[in-house]
DODO-659725 format. One line per field, with one value per residue (C-alpha): x, y, z; residue in three letters. Coordinates in steps of 0.2 Angstrom, whole numbers, plus 2048, in hexadecimal, padded with zeros to 3 digits. Example, Ala and Ser with C-alpha at 12.3 -4.5 7.8 and 13.67 -1.06 7.14 Angstrom:
2
c1 = (83E|844)
c2 = (7EA|7FB)
c3 = (827|824)
residuo = (ALA|SER)
REM end
This chain:
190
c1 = (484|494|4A3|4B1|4B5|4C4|4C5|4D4|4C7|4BD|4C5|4B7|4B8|4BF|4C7|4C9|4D6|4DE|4EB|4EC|4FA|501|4FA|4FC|4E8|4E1|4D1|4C5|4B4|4A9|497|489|488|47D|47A|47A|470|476|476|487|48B|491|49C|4A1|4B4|4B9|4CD|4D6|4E7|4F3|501|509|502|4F0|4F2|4DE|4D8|4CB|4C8|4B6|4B5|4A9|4AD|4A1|4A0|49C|4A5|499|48C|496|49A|4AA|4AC|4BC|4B4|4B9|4CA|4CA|4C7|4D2|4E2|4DD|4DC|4EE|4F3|4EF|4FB|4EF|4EF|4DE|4E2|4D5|4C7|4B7|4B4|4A3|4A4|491|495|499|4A4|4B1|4B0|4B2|4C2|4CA|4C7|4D7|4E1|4ED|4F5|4F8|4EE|4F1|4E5|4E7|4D8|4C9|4B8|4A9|497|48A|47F|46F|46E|476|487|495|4A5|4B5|4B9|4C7|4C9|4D2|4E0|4E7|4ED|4FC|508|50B|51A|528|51C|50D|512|505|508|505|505|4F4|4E5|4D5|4CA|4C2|4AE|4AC|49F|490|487|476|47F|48A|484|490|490|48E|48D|494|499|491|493|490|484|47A|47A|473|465|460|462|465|473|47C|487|48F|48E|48D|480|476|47A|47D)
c2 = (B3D|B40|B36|B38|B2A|B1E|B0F|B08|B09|AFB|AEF|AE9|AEF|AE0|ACF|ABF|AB4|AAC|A9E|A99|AA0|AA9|ABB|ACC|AD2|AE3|ADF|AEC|AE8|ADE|AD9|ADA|ACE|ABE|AB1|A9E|A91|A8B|A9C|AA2|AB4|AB6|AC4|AC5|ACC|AD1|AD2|ADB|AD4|AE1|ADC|AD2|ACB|AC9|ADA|AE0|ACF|ACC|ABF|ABD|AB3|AAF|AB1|AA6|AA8|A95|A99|A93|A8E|A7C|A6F|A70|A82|A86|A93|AA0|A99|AA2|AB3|AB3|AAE|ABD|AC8|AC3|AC6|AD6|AD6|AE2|ADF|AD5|ACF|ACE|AD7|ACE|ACC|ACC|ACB|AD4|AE1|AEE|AFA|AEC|AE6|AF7|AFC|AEA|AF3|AF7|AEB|AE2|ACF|AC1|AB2|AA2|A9A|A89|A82|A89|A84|A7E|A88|A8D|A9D|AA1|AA1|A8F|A97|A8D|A95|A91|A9D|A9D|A94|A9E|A8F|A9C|AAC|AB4|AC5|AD0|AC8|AD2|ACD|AC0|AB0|AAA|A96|A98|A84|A84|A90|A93|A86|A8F|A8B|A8A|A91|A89|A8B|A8E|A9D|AA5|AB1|AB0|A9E|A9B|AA9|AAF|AC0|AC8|AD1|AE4|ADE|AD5|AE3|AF0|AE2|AE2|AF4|AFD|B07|B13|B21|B30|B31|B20|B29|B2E|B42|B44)
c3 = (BE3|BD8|BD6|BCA|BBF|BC0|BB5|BBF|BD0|BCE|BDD|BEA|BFA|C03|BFC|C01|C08|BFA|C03|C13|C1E|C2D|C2C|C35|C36|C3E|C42|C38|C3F|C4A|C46|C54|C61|C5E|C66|C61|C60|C74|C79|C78|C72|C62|C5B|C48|C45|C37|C35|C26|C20|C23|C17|C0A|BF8|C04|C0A|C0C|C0B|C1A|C25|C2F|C42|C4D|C5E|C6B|C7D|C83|C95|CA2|C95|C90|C9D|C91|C89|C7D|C6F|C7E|C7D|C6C|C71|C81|C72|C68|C76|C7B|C69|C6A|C78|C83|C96|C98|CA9|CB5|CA8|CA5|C93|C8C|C78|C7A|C7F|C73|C7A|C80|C6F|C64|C6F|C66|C53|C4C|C58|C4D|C4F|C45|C42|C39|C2A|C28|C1E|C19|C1D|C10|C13|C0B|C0B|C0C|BFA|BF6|BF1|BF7|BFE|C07|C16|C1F|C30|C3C|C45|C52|C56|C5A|C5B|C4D|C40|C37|C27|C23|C1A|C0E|C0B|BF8|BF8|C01|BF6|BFA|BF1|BE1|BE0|BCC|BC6|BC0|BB2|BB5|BC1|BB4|BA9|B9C|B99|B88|B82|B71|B6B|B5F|B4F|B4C|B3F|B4C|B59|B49|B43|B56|B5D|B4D|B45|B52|B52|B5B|B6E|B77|B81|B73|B76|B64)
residuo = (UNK|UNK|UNK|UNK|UNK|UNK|UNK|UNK|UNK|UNK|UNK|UNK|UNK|UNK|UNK|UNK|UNK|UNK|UNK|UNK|UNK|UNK|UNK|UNK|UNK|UNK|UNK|UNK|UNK|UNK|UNK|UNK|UNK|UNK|UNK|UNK|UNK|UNK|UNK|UNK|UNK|UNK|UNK|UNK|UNK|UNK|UNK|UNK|UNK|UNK|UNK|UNK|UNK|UNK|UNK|UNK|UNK|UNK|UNK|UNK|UNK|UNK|UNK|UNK|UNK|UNK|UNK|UNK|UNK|UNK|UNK|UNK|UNK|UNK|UNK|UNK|UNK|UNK|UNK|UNK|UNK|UNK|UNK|UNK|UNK|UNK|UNK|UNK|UNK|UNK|UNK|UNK|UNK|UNK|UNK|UNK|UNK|UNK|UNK|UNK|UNK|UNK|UNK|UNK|UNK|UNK|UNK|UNK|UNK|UNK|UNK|UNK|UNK|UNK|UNK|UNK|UNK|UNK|UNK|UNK|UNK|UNK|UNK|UNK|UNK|UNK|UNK|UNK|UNK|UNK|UNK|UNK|UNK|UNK|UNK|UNK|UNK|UNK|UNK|UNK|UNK|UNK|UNK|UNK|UNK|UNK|UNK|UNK|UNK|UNK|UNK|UNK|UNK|UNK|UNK|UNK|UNK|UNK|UNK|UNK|UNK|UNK|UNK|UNK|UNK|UNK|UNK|UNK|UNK|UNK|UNK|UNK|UNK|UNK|UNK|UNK|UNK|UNK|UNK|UNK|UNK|UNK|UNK|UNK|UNK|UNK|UNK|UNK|UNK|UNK)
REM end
């Protein structure tokens, strides 16, 4: 493999939400169906902002399918709203969210949806993050409107986690005591 370097191409491939807000999304993929704990099928949509300061941000959902499975369902409430975002005609079709070919024609369908807090979790790994919880969903608007007065929550970082706590830089006279004297070619291609 061979790639051409660019110093100025170091962004990652995705970011995240950084305020809360109303947000024209395209959604730009959808995880394999699981199922929960009570048995509902789960689908994992990821939707890409599509402009604005946020622009390429992503936002992840899960869709659950609790319809016939609660004596009181309303998580299918949430797909039926993002289908009639996207503004196709779902009349009369029976949605299963585990079915994959139903749910790879929805990629690249585009709507808006609206961020009004962001929810606390935790990962496998103990990291704690702050993902943003989907209110509702609607058409496409002429643009998204970030509320700049309501950011994401920042996790500080702690000290046992960071590297570079602490740490001191050091002199050209301590990098020669411990590696010795160098010169030329970075690479040692003298």
């Amino acid at each position: 493999m061979a790639f051409t370097f660019d110093s100025a191409d170091i962004a990652m491939a995705s970011k995240g939400l950084g305020y809360a807000g109303k947000y024209n999304v395209m959604i730009s993929d959808i995880r394999d169906a699981k199922q929960t704990r009570n048995g509902w099928d789960m689908r994992t949509v990821q939707f890409e902002v599509q402009d604005g300061t946020e622009k390429g941000a992503t936002i992840m959902h899960n869709f659950m399918d609790d319809f016939g499975k609660s004596d009181r369902p309303f998580r299918y409430r949430e797909i039926n709203a993002m289908l009639t975002a996207t503004g196709g005609n779902f009349a009369g079709v029976t949605v299963d969210i585990s079915n994959n070919d139903f749910m790879e024609k929805l990629k690249q369908a585009k709507f808006a949806v609206e961020v009004n807090e962001f929810e606390k979790s935790t990962d496998n790994e103990g990291k704690l993050h702050y993902n943003p919880r989907i209110a509702g969903f609607g058409k496409v608007m002429p643009a998204s409107e970030p509320d700049l007065n309501s950011p994401r929550p920042s996790v500080a970082p702690q000290a046992g986690n960071d590297p570079f706590n602490g740490a001191q830089p050091i002199s050209d006279k301590e990098i020669n005591d411990i590696f010795g004297p160098t010169t030329g070619d970075p690479f040692g291609n003298n």
